[in-house]
Backbone as a chain_set.jsonl record, in Angstrom:
{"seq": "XXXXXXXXXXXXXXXXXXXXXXXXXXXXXXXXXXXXXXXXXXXXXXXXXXXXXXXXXXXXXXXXXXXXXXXXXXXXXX", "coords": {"N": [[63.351, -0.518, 67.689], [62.158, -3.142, 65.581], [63.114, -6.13, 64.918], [62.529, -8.175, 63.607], [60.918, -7.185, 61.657], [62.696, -5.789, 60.389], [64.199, -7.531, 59.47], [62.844, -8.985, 57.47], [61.786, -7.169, 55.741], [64.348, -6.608, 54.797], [65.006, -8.743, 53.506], [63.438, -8.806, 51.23], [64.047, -6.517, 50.124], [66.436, -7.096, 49.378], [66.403, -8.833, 47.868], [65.444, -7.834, 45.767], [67.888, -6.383, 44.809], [68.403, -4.74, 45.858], [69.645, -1.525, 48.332], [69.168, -1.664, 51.754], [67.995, 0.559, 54.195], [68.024, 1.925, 57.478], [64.957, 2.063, 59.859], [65.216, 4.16, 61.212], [67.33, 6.01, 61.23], [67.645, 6.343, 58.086], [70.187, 5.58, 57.243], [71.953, 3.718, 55.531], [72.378, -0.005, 55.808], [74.466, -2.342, 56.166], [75.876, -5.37, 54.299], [76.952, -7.106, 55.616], [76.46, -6.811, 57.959], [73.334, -7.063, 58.297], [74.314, -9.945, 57.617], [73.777, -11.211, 60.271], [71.061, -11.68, 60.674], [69.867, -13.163, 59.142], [67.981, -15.537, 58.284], [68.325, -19.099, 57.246], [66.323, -19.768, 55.301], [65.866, -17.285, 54.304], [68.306, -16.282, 52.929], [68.147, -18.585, 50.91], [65.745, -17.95, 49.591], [66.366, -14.668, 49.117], [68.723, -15.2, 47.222], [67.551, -16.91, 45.354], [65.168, -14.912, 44.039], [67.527, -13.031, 43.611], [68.753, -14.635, 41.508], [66.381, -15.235, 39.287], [65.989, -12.214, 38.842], [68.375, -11.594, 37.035], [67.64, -13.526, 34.913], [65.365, -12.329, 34.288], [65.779, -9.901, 33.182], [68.03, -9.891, 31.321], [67.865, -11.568, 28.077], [68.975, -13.458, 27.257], [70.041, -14.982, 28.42], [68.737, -18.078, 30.647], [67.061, -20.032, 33.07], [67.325, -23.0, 34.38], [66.115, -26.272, 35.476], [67.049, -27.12, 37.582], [68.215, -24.871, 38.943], [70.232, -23.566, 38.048], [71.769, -20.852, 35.597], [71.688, -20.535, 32.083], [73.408, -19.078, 29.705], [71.844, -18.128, 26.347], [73.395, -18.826, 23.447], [73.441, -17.658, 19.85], [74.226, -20.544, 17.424], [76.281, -23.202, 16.445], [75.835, -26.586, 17.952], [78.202, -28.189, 19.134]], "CA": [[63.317, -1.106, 66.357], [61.554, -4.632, 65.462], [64.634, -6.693, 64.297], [62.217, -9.637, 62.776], [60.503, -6.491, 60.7], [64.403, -4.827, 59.586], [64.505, -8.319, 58.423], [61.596, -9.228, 56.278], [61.764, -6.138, 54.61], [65.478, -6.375, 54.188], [64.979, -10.12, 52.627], [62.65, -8.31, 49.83], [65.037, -5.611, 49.13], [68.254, -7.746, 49.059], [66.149, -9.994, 46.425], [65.625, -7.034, 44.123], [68.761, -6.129, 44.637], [68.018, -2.992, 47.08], [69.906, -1.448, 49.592], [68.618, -1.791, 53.385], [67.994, 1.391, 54.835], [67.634, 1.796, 58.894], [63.825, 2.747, 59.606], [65.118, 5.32, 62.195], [67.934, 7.197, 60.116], [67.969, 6.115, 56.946], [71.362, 5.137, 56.93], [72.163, 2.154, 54.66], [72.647, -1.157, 56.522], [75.479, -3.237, 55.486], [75.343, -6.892, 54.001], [77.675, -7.771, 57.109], [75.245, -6.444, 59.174], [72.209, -8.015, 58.151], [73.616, -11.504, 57.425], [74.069, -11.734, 61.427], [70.151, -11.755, 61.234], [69.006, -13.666, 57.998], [67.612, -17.196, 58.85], [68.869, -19.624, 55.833], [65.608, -19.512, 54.371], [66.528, -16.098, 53.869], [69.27, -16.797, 52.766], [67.549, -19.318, 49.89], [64.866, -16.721, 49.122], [67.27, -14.194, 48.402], [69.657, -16.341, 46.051], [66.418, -17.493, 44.127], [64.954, -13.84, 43.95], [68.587, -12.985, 42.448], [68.749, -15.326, 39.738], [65.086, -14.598, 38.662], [65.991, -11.105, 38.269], [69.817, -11.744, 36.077], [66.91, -13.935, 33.777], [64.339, -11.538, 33.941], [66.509, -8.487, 32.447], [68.822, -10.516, 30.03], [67.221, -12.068, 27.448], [70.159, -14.426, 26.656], [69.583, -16.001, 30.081], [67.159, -18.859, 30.61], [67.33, -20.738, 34.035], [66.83, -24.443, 34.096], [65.059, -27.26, 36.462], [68.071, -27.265, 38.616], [68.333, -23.961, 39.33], [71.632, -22.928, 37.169], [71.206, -19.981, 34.794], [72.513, -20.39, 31.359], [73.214, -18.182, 28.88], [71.643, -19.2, 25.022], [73.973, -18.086, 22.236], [73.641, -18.544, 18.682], [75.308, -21.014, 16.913], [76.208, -24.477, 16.535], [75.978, -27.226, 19.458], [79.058, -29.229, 18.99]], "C": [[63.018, -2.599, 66.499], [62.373, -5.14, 64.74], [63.75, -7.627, 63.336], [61.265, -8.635, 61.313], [61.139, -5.579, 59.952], [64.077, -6.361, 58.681], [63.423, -8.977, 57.464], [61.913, -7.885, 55.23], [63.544, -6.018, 53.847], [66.031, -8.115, 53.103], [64.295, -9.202, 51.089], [63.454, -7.455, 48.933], [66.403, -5.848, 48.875], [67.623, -8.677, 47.807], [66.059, -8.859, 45.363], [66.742, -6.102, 43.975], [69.472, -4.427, 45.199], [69.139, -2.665, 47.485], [68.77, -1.506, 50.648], [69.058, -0.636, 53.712], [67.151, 1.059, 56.516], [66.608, 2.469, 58.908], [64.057, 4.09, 60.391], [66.409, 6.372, 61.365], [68.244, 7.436, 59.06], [69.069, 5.87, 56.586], [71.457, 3.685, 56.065], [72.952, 0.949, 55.663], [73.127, -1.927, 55.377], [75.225, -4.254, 55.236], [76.034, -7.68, 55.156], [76.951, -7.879, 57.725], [73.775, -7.457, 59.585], [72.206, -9.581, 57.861], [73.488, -11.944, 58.845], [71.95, -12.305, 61.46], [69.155, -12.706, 60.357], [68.708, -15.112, 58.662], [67.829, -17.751, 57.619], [67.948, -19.815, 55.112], [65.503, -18.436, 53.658], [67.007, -15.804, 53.06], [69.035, -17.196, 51.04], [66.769, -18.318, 49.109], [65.668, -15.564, 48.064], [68.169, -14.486, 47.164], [68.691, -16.39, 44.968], [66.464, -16.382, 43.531], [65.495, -13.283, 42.963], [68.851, -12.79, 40.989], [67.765, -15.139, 38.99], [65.35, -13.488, 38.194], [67.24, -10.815, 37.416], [68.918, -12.401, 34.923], [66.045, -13.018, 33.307], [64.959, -10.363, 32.82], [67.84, -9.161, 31.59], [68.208, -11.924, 29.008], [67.281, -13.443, 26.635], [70.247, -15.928, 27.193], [68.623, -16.82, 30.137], [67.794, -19.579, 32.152], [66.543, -21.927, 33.913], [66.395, -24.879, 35.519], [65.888, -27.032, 37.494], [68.55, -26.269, 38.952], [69.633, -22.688, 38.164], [70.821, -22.225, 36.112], [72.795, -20.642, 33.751], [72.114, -19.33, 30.168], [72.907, -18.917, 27.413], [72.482, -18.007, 23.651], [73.589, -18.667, 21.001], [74.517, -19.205, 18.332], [75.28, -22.63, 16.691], [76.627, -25.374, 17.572], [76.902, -28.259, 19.049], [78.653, -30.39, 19.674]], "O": [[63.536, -3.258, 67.4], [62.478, -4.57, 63.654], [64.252, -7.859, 62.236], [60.995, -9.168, 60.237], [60.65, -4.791, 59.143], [63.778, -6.361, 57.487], [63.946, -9.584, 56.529], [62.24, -7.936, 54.044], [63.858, -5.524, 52.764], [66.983, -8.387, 52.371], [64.92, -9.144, 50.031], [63.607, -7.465, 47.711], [67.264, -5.134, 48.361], [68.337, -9.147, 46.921], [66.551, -8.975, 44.24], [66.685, -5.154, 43.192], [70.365, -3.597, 45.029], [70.005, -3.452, 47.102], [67.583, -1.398, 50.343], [70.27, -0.43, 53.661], [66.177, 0.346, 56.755], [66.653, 3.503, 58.242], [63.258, 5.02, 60.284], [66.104, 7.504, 60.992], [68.938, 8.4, 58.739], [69.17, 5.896, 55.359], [70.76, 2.704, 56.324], [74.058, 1.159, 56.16], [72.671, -2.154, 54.257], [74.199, -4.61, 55.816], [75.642, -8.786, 55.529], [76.597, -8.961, 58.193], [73.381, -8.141, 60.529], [71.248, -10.352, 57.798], [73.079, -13.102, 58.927], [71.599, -13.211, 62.216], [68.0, -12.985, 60.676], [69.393, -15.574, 59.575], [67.564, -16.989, 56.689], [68.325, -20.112, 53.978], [65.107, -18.471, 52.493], [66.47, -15.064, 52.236], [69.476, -16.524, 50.108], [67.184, -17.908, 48.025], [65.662, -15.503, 46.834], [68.111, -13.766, 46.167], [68.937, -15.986, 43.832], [67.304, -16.217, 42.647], [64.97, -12.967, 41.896], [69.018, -11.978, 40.078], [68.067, -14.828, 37.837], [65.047, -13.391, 37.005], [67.234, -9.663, 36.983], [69.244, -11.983, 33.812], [65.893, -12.828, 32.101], [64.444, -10.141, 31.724], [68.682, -8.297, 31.345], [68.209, -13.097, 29.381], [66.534, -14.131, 25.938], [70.389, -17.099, 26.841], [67.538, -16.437, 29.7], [69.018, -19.614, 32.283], [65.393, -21.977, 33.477], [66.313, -24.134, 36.495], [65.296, -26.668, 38.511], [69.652, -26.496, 39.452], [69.656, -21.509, 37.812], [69.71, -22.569, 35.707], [73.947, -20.969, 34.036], [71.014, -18.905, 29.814], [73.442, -19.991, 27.138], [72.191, -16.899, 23.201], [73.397, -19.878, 20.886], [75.662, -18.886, 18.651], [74.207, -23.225, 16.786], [77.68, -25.116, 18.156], [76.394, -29.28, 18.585], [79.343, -31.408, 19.625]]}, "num_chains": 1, "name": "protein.A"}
């Protein structure tokens, strides 16, 4: 097994919120497991990925310049 090609593919499917399956038995690989191998861009990637997809599928949600997601309610802005 190619450890630097478990982890690329397991960066993509931890951003959309996947499980990580092992290419040889399909067993599900743990988030323990795989952070021994993430590099902190990884790491970053993932996180972003995330939050993109909590905005993408709630409509309420908007994420700003600085990364923070907020939620927009109606109402009045004290």
């Amino acid at each position: 097994m190619h450890i630097e090609c478990v982890r690329i593919d397991a960066v993509r499917k931890k951003s959309e919120n996947a499980s990580v399956k092992c290419p040889k038995c399909q067993a599900t690989i743990q988030d323990w497991e795989l952070n021994e191998y993430y590099k902190p861009e990884d790491v970053a990637k993932i996180e972003k990925n995330q939050r993109m997809q909590i905005v993408k599928i709630n409509e309420n949600f908007v994420q700003c310049s600085c990364d923070n997601i907020m939620e927009l309610l109606p109402g009045d802005i004290i």
